[in-house]
N, C-alpha and C positions, 0 to 999 in steps of 0.2 A: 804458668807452672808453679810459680811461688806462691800463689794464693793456695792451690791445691795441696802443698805440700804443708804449707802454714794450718791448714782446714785439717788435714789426715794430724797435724804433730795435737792438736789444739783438743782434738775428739778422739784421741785414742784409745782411751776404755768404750766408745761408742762403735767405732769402728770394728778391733776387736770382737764386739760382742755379736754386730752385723755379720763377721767374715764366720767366726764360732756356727752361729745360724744357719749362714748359708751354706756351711759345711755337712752340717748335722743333716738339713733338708734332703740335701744331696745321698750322701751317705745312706741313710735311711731308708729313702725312697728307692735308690738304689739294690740295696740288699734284699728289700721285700718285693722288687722286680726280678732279682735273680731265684728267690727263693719261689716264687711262682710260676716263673717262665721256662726254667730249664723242667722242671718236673712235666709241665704244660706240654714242651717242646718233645720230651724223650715221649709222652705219651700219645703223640701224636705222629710221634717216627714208629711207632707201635698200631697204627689204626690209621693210613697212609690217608685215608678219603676223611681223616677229621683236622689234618693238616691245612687243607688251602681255606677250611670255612676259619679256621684259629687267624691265619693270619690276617684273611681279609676283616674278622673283627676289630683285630689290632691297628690293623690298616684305618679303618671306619674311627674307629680314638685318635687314630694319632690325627686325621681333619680335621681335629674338633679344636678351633682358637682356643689358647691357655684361658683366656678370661673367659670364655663362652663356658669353660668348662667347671670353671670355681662358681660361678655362676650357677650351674646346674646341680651341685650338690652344696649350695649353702641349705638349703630347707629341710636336705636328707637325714633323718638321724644317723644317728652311729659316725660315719665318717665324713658328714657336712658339718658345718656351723662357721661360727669365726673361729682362725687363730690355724694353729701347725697341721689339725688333721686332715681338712679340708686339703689342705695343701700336699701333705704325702700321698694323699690317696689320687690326686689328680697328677704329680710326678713320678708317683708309682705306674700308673695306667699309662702313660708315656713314653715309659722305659720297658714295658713290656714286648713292644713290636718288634724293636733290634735284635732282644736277645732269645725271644721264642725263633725269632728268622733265623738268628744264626746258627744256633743249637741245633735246631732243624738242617740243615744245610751243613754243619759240622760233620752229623752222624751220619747223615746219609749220602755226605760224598765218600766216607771211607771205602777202602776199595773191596769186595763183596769176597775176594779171598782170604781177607785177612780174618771175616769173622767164621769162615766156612773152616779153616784151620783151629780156629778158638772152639770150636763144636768137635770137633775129630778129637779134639785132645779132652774134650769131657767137660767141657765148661757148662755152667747153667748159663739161661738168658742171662741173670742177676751179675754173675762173675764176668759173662763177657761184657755184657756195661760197664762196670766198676772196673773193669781192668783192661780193655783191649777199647772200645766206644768213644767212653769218656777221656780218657788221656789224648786221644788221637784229636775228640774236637775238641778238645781244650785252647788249641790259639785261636779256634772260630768263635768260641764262647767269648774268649774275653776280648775280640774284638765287636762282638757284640755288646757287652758290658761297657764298652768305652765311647762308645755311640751314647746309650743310654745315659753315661755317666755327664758325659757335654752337652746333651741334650738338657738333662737334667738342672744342670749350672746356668744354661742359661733361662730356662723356663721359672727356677726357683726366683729371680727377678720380679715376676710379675705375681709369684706369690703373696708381695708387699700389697698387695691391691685386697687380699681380706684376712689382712694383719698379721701373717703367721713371720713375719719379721721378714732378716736375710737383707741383702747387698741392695734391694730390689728397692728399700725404702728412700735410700738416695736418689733413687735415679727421679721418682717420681716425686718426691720433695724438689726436686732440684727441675723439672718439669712446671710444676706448678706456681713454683716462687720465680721460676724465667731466670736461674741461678746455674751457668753451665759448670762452674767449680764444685758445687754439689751433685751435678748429673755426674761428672769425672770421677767424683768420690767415692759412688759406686759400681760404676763403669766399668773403668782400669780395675782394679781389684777383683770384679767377677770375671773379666777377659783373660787376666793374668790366670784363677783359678781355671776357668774351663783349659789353659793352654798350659798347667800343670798336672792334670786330669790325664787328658789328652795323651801328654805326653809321658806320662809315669806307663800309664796301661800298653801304649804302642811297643814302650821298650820290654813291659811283661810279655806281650803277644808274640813278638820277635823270640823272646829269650823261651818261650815255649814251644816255639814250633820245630817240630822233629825235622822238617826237610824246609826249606825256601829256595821258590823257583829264581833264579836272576832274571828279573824283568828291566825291558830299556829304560830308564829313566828318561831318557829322550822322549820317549810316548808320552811317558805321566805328565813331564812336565810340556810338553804339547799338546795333551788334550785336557789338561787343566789352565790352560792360556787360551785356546780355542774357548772354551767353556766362557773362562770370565770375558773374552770378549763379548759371547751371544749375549751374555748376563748386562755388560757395560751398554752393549748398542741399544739391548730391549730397554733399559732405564733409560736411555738417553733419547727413545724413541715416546717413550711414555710420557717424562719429561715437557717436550716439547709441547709450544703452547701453539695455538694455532692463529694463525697472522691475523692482528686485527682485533681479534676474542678479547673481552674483558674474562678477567678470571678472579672467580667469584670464592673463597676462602672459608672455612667456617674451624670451630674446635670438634669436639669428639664425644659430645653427649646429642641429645634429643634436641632440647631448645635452638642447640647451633644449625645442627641440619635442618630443623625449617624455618630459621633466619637464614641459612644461610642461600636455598630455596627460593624464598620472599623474594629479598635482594635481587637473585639470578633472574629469577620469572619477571620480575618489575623492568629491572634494563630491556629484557629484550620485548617484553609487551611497549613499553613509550619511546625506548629508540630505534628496535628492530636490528641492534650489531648483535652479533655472535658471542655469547657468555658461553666460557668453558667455567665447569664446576671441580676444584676439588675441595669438596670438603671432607669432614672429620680427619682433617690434619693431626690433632691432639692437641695439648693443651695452649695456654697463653702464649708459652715460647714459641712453639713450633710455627704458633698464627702469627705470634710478632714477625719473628725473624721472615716470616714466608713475605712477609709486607716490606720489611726494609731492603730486601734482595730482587723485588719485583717481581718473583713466581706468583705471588696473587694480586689482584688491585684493591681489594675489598674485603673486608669483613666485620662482622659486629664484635665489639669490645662492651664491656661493662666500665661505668667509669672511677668507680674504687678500685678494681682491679689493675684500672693501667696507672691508676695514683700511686698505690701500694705495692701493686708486683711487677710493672714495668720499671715505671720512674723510680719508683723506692723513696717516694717521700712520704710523712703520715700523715694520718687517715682525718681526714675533717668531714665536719656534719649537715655543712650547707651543702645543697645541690647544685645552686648554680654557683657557687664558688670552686667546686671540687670540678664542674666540665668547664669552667672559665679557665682550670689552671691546666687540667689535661689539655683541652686544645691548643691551648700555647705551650706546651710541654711537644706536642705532637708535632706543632708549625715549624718547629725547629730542627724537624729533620725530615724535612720532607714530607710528610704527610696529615690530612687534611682529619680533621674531625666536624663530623654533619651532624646536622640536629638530630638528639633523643627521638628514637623511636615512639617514647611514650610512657614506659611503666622501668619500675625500681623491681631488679630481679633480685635481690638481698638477702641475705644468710637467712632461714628459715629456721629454729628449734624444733624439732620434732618430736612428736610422744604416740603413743601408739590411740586409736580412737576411744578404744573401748576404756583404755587404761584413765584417760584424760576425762570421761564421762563416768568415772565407776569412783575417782578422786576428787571430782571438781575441778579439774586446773583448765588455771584460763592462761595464766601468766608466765614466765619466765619465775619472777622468785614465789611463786604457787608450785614451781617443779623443785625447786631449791630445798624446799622441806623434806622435800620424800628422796632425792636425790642419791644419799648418803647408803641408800637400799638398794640402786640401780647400776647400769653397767652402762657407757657413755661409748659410742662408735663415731670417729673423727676423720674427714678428709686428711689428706697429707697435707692441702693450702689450709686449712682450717684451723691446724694445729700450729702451722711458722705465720703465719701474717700477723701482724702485727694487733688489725684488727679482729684475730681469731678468739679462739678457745681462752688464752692465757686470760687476756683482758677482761672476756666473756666470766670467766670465773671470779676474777677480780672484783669485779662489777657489783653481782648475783651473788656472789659466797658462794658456789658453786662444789659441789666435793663428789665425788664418787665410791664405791666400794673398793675398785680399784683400778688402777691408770685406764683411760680412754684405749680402747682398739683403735686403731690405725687402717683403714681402708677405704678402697677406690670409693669415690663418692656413689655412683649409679649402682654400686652393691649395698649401700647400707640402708637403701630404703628397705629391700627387700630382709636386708639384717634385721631389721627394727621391727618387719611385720611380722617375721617367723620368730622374734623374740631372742633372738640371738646378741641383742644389747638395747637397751630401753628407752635411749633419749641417741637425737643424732641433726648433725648440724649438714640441713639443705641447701636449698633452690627455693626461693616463694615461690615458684611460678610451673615449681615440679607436677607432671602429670599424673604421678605417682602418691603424690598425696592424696588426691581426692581416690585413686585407683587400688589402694592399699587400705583407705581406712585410716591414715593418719589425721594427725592432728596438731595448727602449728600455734604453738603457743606465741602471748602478747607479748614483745621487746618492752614493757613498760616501763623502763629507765632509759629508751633510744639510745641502747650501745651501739646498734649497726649504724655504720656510714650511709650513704646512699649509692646507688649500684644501677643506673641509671644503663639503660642499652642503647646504643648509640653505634653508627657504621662508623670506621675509618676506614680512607682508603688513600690511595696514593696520590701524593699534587699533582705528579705530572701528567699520570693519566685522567686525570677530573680537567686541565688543564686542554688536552688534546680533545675528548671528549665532554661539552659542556653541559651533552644533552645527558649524560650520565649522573650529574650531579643533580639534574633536574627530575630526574627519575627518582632520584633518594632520597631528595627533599622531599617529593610527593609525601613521602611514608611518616614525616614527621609528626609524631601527636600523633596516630593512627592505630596504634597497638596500645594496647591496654594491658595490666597484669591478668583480669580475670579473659581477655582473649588469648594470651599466651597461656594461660593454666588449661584451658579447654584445648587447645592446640596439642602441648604437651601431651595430655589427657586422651586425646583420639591417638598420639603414636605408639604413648606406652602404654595403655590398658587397651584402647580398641585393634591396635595394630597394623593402625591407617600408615600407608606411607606418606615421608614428610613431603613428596612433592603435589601429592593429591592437595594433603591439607595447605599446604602454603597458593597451590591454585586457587583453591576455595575461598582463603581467604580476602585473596584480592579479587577474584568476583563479585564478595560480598560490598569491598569498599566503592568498589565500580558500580 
């Protein structure tokens, strides 16, 4: 708690500017939700058979993953690209369902006398909305709005993912770097906000409502106990690993899910035990921590990354020096580090194909020239590591038009190719490059470390299981960069799944 408190005193124009953000997001997105939705809503209490298709549209948005959906309207004009609009417009589409529903459900539970009296006395339609409709659902509306409004707070979070700022940028900085006093920095702060939200709106809704029924609190608070039980047992059901089962780990991109596949299919093809899968956990933290707690036995690490963003020690250029010291870094709590799969997955520079063929650039400082005309799109780890961007610029003279965009990695390939920023730091082994038409320019002063993919997994269960270890070993020196780029390549552009290709490829070494 004192670290976190020391990190909020240390950044506080930074933070500030986050909360400002994610205020503004909110807000915004908010208003141009109500300003759509009640008009939608009364027009639909007006045309009673265009009511159920509005909501089930709504309905059909709100399934749609936050990321799936920023995702979907980065290429769009007008209201995709990088940065704040992309992002209103998919927190706007989000906040429309609660309060079309409510609005709808407002007006039409009024009771059918009171606007049959508004009509005897000479009202127009117009007058009795405005004056007998709208007053009446007004607590429904804005419990409606308050739904939207928390929904909101917490979804602008993963806004940070195609740079439009907000609280969001913490979390996943703090994600990446395996830094949980940075996850807390923006954490608490958006939890705090959705439960001042929350709670300003409820006490409007209250103070609007012309009549309230006394309901038992007894119940509420009974069948919101029954609830989080079914909630705690279904987790705790899910949870559960199954006796015996190696359980096999990965992160939350492309490459991980068919290592982390490879691995699964390999144990059970040479020992024949039970592998349970959970991967796309998320990122280094989430696969660290899942490994020192025993929820998984295995998973592939890169071995810069566990140099720099586990251990936190810096960055060096030898390879077998950097996994001599990770694996004695690793021995020391338990767990085991196996030989290198085979290929260096390592920061990539990227430039778009045609752009890199219509310039000439081959290099890193061949993109330095032109740079100062471009627009740079940056991982959240890319940006804090040590051996990221800072250095990288250090390095190369590096300069841009103006500050680097900040976004989830697996969005800025597609950034780069719709031209929404012009240089962007990868994955060598991305599928996506060859899939897009990029193009990776030459490290020619070898800044990057080396990034070596390698399983770790736990002693004790290598220990218990010996024939496990023998299975892993099998893979060592077996994978190559250009077999992982073709791998890649078949999930992201062909849209093979990872476990067809990770079959495939061990057939082939068979």
């Amino acid at each position: 708690m004192t670290s976190l408190v020391r990190f909020w005193l240390t950044h506080q124009q930074e933070v500030a500017t986050l909360v400002a953000e994610h205020i503004l997001l909110v807000a915004i997105s908010t208003t141009i939700a109500v300003a759509i939705g009640v008009p939608l809503a009364i027009f639909a209490t007006r045309r009673p058979r265009l009511a159920a298709p509005l909501v089930a549209i709504a309905n059909v948005v709100q399934t749609v993953p936050s990321l799936a959906m920023f995702g979907f309207l980065l290429p769009v004009p007008l209201i995709g690209g990088v940065g704040a609009r992309a992002a209103l417009a998919v927190l706007t589409l989000y906040g429309l369902l609660p309060i079309v529903r409510s609005t709808i459900v407002g007006i039409t539970g009024i009771d059918p006398s009171i606007r049959l009296a508004g009509l005897a006395m000479g009202m127009t339609p117009r007058q009795l909305l405005r004056q007998i409709e709208l007053p009446l659902a007004l607590p429904s509306i804005v419990a409606g709005i308050r739904v939207a409004a928390v929904v909101g707070v917490g979804s602008a979070t993963i806004a940070a993912a195609i740079g439009a700022g907000g609280l969001g940028q913490y979390i996943y900085r703090g994600l990446s770097m395996v830094d949980s006093t940075v996850i807390l920095a923006g954490a608490i702060p958006a939890a705090l906000l959705a439960l001042i939200v929350d709670g300003s709106l409820l006490w409007l809704e209250r103070r609007l409502s012309a009549r309230r029924r006394v309901r038992s609190r007894r119940a509420v608070v009974a069948a919101a106990a029954s609830l989080m039980v079914v909630v705690l047992a279904g987790s705790a059901l899910w949870a559960t690993r199954s006796p015996g089962a190696i359980v096999v780990g990965s992160k939350n991109f492309t490459e991980q899910l068919i290592l982390g596949e490879i691995l699964a299919q390999a144990i059970e093809r040479e020992t024949g035990l039970p592998v349970q899968r959970r991967l796309n956990l998320g990122g280094t933290l989430i696969c660290d921590r899942a490994l020192i707690t025993g929820d998984i036995d295995v998973y592939v690490e890169y071995t810069g990354t566990a140099l720099t963003a586990i251990f936190h020690q810096p960055a060096a250029k030898d390879p077998k020096a950097v996994t001599d010291t990770v694996r004695d870094l690793y021995s020391r709590s338990g767990r085991t580090l196996l030989p290198p799969l085979g290929y260096d997955n390592t920061f990539a520079i990227l430039v778009r194909g045609d752009e890199a063929r219509a310039r000439g650039l081959r290099t890193i400082d061949d993109a330095a020239r032109v740079a100062p005309q471009w627009r740079a799109g940056f991982g959240y780890e890319f940006l804090e590591r040590p051996d990221g961007y800072a250095g990288l610029a250090k390095t190369y003279g590096l300069t841009f038009r103006s500050p680097p965009q900040v976004m989830d990695l697996s969005l800025s390939y597609r950034a780069l190719a719709s031209r929404q920023v012009d240089l962007i730091a990868g994955d060598a082994t991305a599928g996506l490059i060859k899939g897009l038409d990029l193009f990776q320019l030459e490290d020619n002063r070898r800044y990057f470390p080396p990034y070596d993919a390698v399983p770790v997994a736990r002693a004790e269960m290598l220990l218990r299981y010996p024939q496990v270890r023998k299975a892993l070993e099998g893979l060592a020196g077996r994978i190559t960069a250009d077999d992982m780029r073709e791998m890649n390549y078949a999930a992201d552009a062909l849209k093979q799944n990872p476990a067809d290709i990770a079959r495939a490829f061990l057939e082939r070494l068979h």
